[in-house]
PDB file with one MODEL, atoms N, CA, C and O in Angstrom:
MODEL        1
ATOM      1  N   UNK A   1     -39.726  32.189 -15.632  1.00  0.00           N
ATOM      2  CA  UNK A   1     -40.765  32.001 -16.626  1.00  0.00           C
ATOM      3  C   UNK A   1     -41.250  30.544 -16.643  1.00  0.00           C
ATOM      4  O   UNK A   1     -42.351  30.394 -17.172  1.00  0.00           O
ATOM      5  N   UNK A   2     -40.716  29.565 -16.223  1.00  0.00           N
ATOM      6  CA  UNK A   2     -40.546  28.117 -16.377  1.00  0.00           C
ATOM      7  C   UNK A   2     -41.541  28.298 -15.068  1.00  0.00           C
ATOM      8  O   UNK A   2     -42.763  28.316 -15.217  1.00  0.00           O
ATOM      9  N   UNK A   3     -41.209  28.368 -14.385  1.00  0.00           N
ATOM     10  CA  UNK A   3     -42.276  28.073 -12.937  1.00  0.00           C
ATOM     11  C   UNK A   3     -43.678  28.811 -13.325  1.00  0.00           C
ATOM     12  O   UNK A   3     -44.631  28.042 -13.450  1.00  0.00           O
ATOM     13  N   UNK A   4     -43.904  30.048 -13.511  1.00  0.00           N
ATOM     14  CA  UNK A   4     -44.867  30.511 -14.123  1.00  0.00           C
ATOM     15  C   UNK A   4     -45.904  29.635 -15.133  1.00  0.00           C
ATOM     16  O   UNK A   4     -47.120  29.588 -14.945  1.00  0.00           O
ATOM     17  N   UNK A   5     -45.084  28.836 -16.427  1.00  0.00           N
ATOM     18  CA  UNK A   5     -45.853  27.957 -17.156  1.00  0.00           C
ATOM     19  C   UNK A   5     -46.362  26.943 -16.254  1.00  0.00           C
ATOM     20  O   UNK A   5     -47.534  26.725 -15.947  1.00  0.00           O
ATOM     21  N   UNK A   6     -45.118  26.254 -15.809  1.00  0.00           N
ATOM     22  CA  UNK A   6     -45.652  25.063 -14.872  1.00  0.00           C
ATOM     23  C   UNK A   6     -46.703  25.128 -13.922  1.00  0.00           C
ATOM     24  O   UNK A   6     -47.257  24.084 -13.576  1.00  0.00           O
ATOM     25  N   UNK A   7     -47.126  26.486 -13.349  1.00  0.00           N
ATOM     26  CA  UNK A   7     -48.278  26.921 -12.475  1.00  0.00           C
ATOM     27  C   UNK A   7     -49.466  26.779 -13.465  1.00  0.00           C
ATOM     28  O   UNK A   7     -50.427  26.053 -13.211  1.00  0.00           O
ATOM     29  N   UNK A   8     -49.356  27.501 -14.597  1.00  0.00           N
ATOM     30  CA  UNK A   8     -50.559  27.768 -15.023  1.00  0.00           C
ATOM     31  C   UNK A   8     -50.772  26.340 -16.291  1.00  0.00           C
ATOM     32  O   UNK A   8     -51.862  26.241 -16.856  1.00  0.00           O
ATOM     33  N   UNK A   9     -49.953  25.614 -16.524  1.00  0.00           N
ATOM     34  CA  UNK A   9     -50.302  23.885 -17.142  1.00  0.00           C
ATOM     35  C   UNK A   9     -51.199  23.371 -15.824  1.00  0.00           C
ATOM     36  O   UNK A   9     -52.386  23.080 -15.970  1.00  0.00           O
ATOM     37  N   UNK A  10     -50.486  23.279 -14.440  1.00  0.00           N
ATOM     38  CA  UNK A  10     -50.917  22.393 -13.325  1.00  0.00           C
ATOM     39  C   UNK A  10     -52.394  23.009 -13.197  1.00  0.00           C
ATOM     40  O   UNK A  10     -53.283  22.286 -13.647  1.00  0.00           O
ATOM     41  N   UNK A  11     -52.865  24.491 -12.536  1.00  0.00           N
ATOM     42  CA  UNK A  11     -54.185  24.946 -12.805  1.00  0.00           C
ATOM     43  C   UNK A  11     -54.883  24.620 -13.791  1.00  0.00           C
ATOM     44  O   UNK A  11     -56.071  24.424 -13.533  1.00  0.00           O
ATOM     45  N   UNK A  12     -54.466  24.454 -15.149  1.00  0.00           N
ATOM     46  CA  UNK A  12     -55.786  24.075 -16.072  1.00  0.00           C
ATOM     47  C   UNK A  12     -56.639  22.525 -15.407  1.00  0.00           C
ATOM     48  O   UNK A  12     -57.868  22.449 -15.391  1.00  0.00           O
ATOM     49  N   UNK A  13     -55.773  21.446 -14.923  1.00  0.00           N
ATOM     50  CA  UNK A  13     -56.391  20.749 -14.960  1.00  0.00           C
ATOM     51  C   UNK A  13     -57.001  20.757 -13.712  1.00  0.00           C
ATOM     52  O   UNK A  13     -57.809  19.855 -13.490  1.00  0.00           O
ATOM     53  N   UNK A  14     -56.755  21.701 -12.731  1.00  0.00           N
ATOM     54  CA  UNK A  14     -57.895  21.428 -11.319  1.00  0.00           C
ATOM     55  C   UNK A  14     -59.005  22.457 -12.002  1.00  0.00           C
ATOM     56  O   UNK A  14     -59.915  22.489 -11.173  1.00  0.00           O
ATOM     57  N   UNK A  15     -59.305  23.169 -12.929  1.00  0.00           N
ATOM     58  CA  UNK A  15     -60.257  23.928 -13.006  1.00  0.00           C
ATOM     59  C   UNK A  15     -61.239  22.952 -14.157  1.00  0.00           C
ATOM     60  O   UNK A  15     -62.441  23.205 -14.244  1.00  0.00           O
ATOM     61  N   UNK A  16     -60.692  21.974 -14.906  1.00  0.00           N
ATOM     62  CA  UNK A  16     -61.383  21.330 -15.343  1.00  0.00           C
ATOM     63  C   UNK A  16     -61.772  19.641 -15.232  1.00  0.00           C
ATOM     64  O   UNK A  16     -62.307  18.920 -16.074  1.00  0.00           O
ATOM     65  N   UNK A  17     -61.148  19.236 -13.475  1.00  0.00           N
ATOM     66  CA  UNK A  17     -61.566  18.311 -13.015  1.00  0.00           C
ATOM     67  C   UNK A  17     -62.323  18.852 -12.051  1.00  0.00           C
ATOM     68  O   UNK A  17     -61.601  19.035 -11.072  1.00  0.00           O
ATOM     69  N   UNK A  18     -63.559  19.240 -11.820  1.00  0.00           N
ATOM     70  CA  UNK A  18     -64.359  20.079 -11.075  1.00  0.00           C
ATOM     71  C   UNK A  18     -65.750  19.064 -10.935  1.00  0.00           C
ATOM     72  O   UNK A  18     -66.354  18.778  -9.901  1.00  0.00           O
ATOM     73  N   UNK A  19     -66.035  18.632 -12.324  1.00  0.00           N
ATOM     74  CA  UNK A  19     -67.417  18.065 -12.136  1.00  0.00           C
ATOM     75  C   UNK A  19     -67.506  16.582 -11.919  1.00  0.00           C
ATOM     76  O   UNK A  19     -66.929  15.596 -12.377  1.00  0.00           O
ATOM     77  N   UNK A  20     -68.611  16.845 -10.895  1.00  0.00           N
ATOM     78  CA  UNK A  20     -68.851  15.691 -10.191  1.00  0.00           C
ATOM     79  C   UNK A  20     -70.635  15.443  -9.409  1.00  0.00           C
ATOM     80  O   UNK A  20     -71.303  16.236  -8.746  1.00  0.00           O
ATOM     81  N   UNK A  21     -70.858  14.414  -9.728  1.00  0.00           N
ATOM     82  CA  UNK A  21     -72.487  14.252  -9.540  1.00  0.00           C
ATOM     83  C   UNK A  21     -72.019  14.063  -7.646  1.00  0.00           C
ATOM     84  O   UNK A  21     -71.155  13.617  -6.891  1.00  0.00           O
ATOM     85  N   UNK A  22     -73.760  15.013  -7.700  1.00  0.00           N
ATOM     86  CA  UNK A  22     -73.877  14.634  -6.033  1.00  0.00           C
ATOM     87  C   UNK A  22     -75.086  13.809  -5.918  1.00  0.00           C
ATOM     88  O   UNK A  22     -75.781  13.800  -4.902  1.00  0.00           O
ATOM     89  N   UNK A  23     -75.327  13.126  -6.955  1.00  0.00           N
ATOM     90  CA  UNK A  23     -76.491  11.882  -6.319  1.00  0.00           C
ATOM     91  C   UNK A  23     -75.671  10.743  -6.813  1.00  0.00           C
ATOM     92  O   UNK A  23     -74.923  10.595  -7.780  1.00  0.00           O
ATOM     93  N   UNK A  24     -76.024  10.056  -5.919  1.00  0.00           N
ATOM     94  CA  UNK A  24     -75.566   8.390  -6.169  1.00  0.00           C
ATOM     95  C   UNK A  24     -76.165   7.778  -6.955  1.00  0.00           C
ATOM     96  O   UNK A  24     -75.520   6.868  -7.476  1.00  0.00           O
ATOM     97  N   UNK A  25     -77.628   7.952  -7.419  1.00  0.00           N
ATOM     98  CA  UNK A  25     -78.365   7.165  -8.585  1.00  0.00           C
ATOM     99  C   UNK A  25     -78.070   7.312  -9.875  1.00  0.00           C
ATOM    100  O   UNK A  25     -78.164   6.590 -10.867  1.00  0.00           O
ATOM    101  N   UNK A  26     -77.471   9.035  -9.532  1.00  0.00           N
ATOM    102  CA  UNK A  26     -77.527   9.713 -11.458  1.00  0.00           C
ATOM    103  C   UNK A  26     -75.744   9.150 -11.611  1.00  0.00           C
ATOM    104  O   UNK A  26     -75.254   9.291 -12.732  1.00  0.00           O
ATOM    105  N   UNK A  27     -75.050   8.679 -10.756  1.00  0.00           N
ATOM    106  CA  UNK A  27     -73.810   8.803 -10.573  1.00  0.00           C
ATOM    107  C   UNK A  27     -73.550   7.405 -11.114  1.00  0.00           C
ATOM    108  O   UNK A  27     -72.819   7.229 -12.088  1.00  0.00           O
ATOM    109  N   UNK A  28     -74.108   6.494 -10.521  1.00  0.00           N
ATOM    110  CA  UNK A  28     -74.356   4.988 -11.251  1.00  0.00           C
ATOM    111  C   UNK A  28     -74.935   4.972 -12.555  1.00  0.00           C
ATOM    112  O   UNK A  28     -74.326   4.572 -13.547  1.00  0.00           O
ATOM    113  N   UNK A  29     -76.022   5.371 -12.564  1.00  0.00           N
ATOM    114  CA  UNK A  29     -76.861   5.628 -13.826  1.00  0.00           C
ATOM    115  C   UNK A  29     -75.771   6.144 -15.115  1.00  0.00           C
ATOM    116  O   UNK A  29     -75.621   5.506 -16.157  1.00  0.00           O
ATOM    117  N   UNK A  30     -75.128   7.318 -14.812  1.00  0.00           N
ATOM    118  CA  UNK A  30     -74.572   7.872 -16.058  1.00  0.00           C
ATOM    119  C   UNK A  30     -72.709   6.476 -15.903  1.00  0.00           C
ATOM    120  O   UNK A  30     -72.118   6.178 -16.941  1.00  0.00           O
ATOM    121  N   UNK A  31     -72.433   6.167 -15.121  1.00  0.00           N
ATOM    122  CA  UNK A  31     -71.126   5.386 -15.453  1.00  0.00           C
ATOM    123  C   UNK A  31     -71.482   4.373 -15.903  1.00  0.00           C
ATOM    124  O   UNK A  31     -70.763   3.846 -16.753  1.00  0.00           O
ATOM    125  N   UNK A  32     -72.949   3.614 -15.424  1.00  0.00           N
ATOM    126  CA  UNK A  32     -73.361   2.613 -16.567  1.00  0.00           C
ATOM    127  C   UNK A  32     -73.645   2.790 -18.126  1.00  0.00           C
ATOM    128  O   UNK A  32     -73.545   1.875 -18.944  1.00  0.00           O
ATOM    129  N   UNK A  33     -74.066   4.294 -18.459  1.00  0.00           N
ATOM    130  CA  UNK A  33     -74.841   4.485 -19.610  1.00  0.00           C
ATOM    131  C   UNK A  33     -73.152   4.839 -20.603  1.00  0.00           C
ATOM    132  O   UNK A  33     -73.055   4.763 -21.827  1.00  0.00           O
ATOM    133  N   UNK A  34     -71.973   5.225 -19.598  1.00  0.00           N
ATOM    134  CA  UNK A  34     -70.919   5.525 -20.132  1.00  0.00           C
ATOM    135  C   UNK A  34     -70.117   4.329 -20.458  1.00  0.00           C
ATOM    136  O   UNK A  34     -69.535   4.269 -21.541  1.00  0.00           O
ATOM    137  N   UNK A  35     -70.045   3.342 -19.567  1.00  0.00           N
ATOM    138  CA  UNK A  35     -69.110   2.200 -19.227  1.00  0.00           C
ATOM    139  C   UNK A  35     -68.231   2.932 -18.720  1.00  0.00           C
ATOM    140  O   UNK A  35     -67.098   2.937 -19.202  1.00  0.00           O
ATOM    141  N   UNK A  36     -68.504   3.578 -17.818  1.00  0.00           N
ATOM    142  CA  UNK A  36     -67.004   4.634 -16.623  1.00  0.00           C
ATOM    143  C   UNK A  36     -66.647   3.959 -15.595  1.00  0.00           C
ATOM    144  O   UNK A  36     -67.197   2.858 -15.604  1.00  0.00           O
ATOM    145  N   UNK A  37     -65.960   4.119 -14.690  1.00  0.00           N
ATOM    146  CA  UNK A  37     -65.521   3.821 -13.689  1.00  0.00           C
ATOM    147  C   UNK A  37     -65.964   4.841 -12.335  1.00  0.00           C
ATOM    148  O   UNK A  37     -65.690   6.029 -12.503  1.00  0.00           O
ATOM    149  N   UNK A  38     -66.557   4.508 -11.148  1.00  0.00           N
ATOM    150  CA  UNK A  38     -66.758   5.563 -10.298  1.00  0.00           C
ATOM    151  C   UNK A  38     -65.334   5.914  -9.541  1.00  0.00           C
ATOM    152  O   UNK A  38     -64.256   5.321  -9.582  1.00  0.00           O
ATOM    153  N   UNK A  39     -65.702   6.990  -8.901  1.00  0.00           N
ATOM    154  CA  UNK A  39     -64.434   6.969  -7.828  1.00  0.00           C
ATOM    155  C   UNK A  39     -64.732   7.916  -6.790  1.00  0.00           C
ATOM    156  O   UNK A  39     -64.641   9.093  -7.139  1.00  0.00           O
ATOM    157  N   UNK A  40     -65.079   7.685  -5.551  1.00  0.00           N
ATOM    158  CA  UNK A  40     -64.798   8.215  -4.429  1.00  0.00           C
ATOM    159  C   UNK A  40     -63.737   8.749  -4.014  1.00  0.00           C
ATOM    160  O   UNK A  40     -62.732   8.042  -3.931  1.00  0.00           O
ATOM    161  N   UNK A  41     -63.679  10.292  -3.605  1.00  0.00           N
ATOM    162  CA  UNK A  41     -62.849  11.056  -2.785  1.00  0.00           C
ATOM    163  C   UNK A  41     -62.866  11.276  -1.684  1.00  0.00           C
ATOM    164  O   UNK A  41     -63.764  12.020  -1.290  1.00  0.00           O
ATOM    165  N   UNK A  42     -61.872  10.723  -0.680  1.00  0.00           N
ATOM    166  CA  UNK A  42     -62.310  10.915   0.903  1.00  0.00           C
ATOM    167  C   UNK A  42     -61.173  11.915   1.779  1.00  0.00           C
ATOM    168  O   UNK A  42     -60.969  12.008   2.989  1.00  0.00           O
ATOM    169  N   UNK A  43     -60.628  12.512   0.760  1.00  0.00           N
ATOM    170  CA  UNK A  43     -59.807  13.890   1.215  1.00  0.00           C
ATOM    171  C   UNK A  43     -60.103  15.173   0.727  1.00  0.00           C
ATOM    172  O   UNK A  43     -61.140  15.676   0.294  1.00  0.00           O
ATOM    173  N   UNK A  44     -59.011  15.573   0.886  1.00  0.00           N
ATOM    174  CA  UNK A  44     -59.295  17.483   0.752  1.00  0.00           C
ATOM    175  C   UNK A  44     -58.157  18.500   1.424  1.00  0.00           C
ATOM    176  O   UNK A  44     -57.230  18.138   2.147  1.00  0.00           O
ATOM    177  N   UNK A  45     -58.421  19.693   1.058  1.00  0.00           N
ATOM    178  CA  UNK A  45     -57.449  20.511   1.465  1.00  0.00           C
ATOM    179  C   UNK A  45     -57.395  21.908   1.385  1.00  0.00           C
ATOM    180  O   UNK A  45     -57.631  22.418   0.289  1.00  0.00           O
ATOM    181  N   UNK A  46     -57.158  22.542   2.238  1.00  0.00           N
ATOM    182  CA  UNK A  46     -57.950  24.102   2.493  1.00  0.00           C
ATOM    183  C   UNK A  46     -57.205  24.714   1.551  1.00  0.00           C
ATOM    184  O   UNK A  46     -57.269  25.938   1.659  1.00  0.00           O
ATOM    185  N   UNK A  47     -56.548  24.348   0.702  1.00  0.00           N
ATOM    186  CA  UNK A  47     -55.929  25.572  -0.417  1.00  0.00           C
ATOM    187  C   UNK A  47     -56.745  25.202  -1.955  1.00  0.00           C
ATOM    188  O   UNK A  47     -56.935  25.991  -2.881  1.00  0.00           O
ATOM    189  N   UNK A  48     -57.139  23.759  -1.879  1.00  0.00           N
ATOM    190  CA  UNK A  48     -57.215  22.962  -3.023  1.00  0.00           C
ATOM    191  C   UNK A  48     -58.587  23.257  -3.792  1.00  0.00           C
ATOM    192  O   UNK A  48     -59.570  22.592  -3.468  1.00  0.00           O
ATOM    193  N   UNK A  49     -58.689  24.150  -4.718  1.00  0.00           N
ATOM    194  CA  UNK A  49     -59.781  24.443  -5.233  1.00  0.00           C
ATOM    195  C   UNK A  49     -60.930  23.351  -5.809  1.00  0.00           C
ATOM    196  O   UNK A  49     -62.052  23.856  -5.766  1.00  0.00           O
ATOM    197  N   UNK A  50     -60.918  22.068  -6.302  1.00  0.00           N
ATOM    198  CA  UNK A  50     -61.589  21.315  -6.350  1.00  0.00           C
ATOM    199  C   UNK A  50     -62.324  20.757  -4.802  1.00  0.00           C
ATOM    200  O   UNK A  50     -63.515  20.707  -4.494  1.00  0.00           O
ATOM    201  N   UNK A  51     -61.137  20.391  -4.037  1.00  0.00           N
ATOM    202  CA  UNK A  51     -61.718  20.387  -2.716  1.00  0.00           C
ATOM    203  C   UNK A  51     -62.321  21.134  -2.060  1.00  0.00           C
ATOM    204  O   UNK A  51     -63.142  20.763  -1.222  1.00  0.00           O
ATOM    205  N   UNK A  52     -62.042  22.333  -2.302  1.00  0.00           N
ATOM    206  CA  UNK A  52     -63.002  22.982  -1.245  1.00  0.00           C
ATOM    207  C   UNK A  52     -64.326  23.291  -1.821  1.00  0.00           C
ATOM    208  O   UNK A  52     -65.321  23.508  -1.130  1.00  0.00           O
ATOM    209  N   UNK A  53     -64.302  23.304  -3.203  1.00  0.00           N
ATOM    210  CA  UNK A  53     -65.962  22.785  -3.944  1.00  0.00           C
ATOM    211  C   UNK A  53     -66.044  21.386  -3.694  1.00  0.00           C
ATOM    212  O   UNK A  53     -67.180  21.014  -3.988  1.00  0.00           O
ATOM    213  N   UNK A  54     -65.383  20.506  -3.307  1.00  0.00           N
ATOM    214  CA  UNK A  54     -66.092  19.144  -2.984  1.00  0.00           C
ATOM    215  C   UNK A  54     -66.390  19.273  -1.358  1.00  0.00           C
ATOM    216  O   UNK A  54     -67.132  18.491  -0.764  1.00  0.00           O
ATOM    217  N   UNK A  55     -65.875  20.096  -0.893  1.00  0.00           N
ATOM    218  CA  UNK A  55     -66.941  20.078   0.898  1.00  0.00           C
ATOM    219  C   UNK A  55     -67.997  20.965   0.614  1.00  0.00           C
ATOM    220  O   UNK A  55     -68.943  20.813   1.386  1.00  0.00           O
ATOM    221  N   UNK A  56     -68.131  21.728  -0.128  1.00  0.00           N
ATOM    222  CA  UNK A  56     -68.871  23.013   0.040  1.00  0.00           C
ATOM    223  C   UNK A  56     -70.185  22.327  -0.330  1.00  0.00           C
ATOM    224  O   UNK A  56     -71.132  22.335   0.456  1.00  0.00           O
ATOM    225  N   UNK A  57     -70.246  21.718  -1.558  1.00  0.00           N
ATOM    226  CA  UNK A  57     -71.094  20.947  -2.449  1.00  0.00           C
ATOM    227  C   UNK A  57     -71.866  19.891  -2.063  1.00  0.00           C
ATOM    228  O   UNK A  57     -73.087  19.760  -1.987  1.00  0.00           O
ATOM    229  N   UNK A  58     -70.476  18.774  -1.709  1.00  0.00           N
ATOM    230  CA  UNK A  58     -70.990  17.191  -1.231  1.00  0.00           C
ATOM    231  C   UNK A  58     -71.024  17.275   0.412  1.00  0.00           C
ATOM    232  O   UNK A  58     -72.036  17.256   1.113  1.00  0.00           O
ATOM    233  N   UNK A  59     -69.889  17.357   0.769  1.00  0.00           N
ATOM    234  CA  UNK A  59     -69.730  16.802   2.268  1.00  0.00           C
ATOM    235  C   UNK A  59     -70.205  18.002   3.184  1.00  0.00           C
ATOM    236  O   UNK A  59     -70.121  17.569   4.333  1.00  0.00           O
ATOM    237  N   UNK A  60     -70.620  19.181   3.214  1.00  0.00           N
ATOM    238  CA  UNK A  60     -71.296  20.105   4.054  1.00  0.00           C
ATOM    239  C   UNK A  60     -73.116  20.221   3.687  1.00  0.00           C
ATOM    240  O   UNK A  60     -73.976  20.940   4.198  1.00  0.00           O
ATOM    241  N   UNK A  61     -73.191  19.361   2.780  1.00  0.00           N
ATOM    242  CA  UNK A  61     -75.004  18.780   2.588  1.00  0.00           C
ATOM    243  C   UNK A  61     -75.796  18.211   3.659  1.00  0.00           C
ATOM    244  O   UNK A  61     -76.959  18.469   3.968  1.00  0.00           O
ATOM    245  N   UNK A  62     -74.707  17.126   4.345  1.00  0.00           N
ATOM    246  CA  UNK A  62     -74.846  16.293   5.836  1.00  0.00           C
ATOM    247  C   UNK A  62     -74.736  16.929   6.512  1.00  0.00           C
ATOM    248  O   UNK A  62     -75.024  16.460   7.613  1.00  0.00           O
ATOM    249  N   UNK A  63     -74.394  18.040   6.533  1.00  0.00           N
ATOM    250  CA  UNK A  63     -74.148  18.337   8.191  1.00  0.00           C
ATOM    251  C   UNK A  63     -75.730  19.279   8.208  1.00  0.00           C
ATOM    252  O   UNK A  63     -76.344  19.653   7.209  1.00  0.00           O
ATOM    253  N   UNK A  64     -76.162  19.522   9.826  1.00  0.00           N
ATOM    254  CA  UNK A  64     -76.901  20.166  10.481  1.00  0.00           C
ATOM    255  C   UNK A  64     -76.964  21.232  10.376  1.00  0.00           C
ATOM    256  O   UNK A  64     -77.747  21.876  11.075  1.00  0.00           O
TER     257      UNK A  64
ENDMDL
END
């Protein structure tokens, strides 16, 4: 039962670290209008549900 909770505590927070601007202007724009901090992600991982909405989203935009 203990592993069970611990699964579903750890999932809440990848389902609600999800959003993320894909322009760089609105991305500056809103951390200035916030006083936020930016942060670049330059990994990923084929199980990792945020990641694979961050290739799907950001990093498969560039490609051909």
């Amino acid at each position: 039962m203990k592993i069970i909770c611990v699964f579903l505590f750890l999932l809440s927070f990848s389902l609600t670290a999800q959003n993320w601007e894909t322009d760089w202007k609105v991305a500056t724009q809103k951390s200035k209008k916030n006083n936020q901090k930016l942060i670049l992600v330059f990994s990923g991982s084929d199980w990792c549900i945020p990641c694979i909405k961050l290739e799907k989203e950001i990093w498969d935009r560039g490609k051909l």
